[in-house]
TORBAPA-40691 format. One record per residue (C-alpha): residue in three letters; x, y, z. Coordinates in Angstrom, 2 decimals. Layout:
// residues N
+-----+---------+---------+---------+
! res !      px !      py !      pz !
+-----+---------+---------+---------+
! ALA !       X !       Y !       Z !
...
+-----+---------+---------+---------+
This chain:
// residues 207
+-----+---------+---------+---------+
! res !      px !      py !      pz !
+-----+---------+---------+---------+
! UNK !  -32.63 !   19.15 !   54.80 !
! UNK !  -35.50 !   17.17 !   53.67 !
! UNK !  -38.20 !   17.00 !   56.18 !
! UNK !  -39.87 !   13.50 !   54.25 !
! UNK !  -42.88 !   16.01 !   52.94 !
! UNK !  -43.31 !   16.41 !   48.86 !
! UNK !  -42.22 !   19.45 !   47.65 !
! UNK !  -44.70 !   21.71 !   45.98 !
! UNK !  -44.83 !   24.04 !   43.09 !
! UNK !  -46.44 !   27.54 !   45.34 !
! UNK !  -43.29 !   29.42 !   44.99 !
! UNK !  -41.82 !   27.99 !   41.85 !
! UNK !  -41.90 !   31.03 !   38.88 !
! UNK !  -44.42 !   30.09 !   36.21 !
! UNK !  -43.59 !   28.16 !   33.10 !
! UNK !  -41.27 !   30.67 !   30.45 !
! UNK !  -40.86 !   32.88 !   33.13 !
! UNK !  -37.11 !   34.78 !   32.68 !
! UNK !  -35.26 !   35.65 !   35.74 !
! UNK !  -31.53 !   35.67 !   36.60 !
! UNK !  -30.30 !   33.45 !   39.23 !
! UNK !  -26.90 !   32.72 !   40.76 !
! UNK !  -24.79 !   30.01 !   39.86 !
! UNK !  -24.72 !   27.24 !   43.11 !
! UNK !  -22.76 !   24.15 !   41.77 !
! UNK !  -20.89 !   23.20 !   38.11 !
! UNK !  -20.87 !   19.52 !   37.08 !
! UNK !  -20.02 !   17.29 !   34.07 !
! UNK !  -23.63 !   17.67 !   32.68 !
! UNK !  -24.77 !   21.25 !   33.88 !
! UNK !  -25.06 !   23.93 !   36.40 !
! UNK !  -27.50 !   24.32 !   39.04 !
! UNK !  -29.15 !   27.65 !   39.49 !
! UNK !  -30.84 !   29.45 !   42.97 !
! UNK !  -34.24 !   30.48 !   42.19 !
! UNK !  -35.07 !   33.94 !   43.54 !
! UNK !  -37.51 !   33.90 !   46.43 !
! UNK !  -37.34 !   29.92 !   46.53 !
! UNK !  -35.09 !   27.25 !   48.24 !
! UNK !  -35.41 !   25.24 !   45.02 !
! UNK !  -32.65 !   25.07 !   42.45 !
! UNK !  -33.25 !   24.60 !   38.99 !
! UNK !  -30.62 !   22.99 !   36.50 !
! UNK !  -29.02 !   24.21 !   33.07 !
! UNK !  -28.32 !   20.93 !   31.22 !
! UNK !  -24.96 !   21.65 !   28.79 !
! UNK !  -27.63 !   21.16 !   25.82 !
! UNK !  -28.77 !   24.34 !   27.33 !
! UNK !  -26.09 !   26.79 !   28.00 !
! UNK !  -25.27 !   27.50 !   24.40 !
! UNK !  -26.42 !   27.64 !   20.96 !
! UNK !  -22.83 !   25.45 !   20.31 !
! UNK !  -21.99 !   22.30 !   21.70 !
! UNK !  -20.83 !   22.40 !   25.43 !
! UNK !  -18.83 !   19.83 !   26.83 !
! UNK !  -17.23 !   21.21 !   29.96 !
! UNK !  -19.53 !   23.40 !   31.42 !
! UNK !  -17.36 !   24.53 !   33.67 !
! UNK !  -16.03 !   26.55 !   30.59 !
! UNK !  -18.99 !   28.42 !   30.39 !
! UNK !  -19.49 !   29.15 !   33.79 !
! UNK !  -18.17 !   29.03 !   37.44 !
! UNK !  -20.06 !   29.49 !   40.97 !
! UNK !  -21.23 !   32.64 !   41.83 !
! UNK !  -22.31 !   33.85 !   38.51 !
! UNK !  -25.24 !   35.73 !   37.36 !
! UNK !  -27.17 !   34.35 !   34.81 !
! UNK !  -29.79 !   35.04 !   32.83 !
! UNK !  -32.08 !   31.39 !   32.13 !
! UNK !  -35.77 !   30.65 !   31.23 !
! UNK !  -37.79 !   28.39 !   33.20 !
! UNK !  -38.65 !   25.75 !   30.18 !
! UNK !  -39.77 !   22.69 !   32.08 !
! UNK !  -41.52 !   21.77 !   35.81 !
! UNK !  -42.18 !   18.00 !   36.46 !
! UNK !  -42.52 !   15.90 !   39.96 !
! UNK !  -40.78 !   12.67 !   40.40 !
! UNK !  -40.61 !   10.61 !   43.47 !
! UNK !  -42.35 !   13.48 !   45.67 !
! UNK !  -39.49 !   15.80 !   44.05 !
! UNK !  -39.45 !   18.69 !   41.96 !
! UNK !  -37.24 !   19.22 !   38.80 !
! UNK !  -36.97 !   22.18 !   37.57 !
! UNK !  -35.47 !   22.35 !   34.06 !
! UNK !  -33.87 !   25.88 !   32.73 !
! UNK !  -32.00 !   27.24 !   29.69 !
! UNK !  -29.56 !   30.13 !   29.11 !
! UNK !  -29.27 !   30.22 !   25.23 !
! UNK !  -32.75 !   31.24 !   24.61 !
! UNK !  -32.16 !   34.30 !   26.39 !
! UNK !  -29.70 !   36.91 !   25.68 !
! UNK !  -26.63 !   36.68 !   28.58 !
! UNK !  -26.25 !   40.92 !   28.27 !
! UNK !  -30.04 !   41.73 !   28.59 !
! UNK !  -32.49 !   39.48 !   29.77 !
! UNK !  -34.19 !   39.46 !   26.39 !
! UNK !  -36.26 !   36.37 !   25.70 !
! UNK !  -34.55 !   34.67 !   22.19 !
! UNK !  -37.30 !   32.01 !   21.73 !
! UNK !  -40.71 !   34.48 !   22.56 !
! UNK !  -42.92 !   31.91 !   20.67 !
! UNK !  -41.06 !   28.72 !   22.66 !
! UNK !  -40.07 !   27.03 !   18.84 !
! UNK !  -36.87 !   25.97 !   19.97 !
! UNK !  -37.92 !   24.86 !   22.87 !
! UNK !  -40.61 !   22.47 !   21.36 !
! UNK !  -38.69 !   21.57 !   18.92 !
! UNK !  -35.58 !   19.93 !   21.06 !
! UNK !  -38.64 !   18.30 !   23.34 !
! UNK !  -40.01 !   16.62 !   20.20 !
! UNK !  -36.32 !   15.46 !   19.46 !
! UNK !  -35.95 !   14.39 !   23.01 !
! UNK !  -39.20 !   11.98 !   23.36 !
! UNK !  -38.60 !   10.54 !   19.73 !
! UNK !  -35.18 !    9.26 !   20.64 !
! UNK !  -36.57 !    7.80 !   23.97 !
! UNK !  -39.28 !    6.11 !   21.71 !
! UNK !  -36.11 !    4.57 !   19.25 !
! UNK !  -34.19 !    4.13 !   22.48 !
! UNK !  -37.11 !    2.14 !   23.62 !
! UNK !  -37.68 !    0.35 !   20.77 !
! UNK !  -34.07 !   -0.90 !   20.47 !
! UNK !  -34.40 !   -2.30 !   23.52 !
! UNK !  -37.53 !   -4.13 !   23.47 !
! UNK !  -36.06 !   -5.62 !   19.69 !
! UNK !  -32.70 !   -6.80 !   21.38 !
! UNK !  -34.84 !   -8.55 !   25.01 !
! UNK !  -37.08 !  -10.73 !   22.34 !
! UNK !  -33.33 !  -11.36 !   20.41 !
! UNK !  -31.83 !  -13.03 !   23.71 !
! UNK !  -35.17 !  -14.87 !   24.54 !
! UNK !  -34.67 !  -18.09 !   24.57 !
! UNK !  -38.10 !  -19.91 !   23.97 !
! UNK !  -39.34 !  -22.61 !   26.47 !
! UNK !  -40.89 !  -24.73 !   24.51 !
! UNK !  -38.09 !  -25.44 !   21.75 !
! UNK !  -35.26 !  -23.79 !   23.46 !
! UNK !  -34.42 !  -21.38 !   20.14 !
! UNK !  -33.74 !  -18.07 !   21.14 !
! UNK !  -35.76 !  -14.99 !   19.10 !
! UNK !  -39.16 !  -15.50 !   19.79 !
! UNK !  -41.53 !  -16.35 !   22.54 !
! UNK !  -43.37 !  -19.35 !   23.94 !
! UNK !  -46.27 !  -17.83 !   22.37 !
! UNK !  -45.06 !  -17.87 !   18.79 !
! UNK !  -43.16 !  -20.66 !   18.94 !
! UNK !  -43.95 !  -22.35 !   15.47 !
! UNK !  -43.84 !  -25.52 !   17.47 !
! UNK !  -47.29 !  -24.64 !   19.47 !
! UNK !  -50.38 !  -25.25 !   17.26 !
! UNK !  -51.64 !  -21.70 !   15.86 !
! UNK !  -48.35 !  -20.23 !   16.67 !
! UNK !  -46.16 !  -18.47 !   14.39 !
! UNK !  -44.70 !  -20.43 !   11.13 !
! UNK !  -40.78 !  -19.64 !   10.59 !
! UNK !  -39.18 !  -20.13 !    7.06 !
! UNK !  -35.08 !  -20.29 !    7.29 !
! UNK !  -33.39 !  -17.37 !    5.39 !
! UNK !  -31.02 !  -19.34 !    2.92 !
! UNK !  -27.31 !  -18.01 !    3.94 !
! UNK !  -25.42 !  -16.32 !    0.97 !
! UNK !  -22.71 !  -18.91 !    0.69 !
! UNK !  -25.14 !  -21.46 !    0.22 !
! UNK !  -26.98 !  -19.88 !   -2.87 !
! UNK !  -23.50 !  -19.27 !   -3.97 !
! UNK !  -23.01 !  -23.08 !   -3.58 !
! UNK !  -26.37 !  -23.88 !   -5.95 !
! UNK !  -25.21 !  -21.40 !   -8.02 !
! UNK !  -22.05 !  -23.19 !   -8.84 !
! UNK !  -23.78 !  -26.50 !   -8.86 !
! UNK !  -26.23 !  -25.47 !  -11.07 !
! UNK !  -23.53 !  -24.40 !  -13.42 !
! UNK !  -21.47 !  -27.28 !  -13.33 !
! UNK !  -24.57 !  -29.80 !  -14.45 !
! UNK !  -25.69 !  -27.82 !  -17.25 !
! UNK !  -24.40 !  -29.63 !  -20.38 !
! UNK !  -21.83 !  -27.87 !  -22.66 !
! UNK !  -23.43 !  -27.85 !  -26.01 !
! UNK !  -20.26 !  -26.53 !  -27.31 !
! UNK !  -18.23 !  -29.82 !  -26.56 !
! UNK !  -21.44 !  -31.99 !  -27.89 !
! UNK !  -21.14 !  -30.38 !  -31.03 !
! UNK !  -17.53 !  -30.83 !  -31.75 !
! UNK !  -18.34 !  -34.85 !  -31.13 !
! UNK !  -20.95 !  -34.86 !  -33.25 !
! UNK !  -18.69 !  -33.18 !  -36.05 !
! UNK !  -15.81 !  -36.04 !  -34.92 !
! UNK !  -18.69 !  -38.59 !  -35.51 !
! UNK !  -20.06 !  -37.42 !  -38.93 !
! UNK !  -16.49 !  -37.18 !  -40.07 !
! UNK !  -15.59 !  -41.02 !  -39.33 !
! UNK !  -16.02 !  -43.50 !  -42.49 !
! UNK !  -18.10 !  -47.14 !  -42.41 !
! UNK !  -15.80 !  -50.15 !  -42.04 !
! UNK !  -14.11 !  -51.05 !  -45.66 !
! UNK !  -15.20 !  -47.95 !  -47.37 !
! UNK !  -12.02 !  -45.48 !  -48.12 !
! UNK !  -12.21 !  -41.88 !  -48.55 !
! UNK !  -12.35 !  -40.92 !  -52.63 !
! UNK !   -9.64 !  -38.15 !  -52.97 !
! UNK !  -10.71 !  -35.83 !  -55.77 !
! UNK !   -8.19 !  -34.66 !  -58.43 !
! UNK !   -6.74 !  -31.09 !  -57.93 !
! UNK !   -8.10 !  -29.63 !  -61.01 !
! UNK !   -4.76 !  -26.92 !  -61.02 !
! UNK !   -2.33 !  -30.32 !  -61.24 !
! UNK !   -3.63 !  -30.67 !  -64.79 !
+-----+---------+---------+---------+
């Protein structure tokens, strides 16, 4: 029972310690794990419990069971303690620590805060997306950089693909066949003055 007082860290094991605890509850996303000589449980995310992807981890372990996990993370929240562990950095028959120099464990960290950071980003992209602005009443930008507001930002349309397309064609269609002005300038050259008649010359093999 929570008496309303923050929890502290006193009796927590260090950071990287390795101890084996006892299984207390299995959910969809973990297991939680007794700390020896603390009340505090710490909790085996599914990312955690195997070197291979877990997604029932009730199918790696049930309550009661003896573990063996690493203490790789200690942060308060809201007056609370979480206490984050991992069972495939150490071996499960021995106790032996699989990650002495903590590389794996840094590594999936640094993974971890960059895909917040995208996460965040993507968000952030997608709220100025559905502004809408209130000084034009477009939606994509800000009051602020409305192009409308003196000094703001200037926007330039994007010309649509079916629409250069369209010039294409149009462009096309008004350039001028010099092909079919040649063949009327031949029909031309080949038409005789009024009263004048075409001399036919002799065939020289009719002789």
């Amino acid at each position: 029972m929570n008496s309303g007082r923050p929890e502290t860290m006193e009796n927590l094991p260090a950071l990287y310690t390795i101890f084996q605890g006892e299984v207390a509850m299995v959910t969809d996303y973990g297991a939680f794990i007794k700390i020896p000589g603390c009340r505090k449980q710490g909790l085996v995310h599914r990312t955690h419990m195997s070197s291979c992807r877990v997604d029932k981890p009730s199918e790696i372990v049930d309550v009661g069971d003896k573990v063996w996990v690493k203490l790789i993370g200690r942060e308060m929240k809201n007056d609370r303690i979480k206490v984050s562990l991992s069972m495939k950095v150490v071996n499960q028959g021995t106790g032996k620590d699989l990650d002495p120099n903590n590389v794996i464990i840094e590594q999936e960290e640094r993974r971890r805060r960059s895909f917040q950071d995208y996460t965040g980003q993507k968000i952030t992209l997608e709220a100025v997306l559905n502004t809408t602005c209130k000084k034009c009443g477009c939606k994509g930008h800000f009051a602020k950089d409305c192009f409308m507001q003196p000094g703001g930002t200037k926007y330039s349309l994007i010309p649509d693909e079916e629409e250069e397309k369209e010039e294409a064609k149009s462009a096309e269609f008004e350039k001028p066949d010099t092909t079919r002005n040649s063949s009327r300038k031949r029909k031309k050259d080949s038409v005789l003055p009024e009263g004048q008649k075409r001399t036919r010359l002799p065939n020289p093999y009719s002789l």
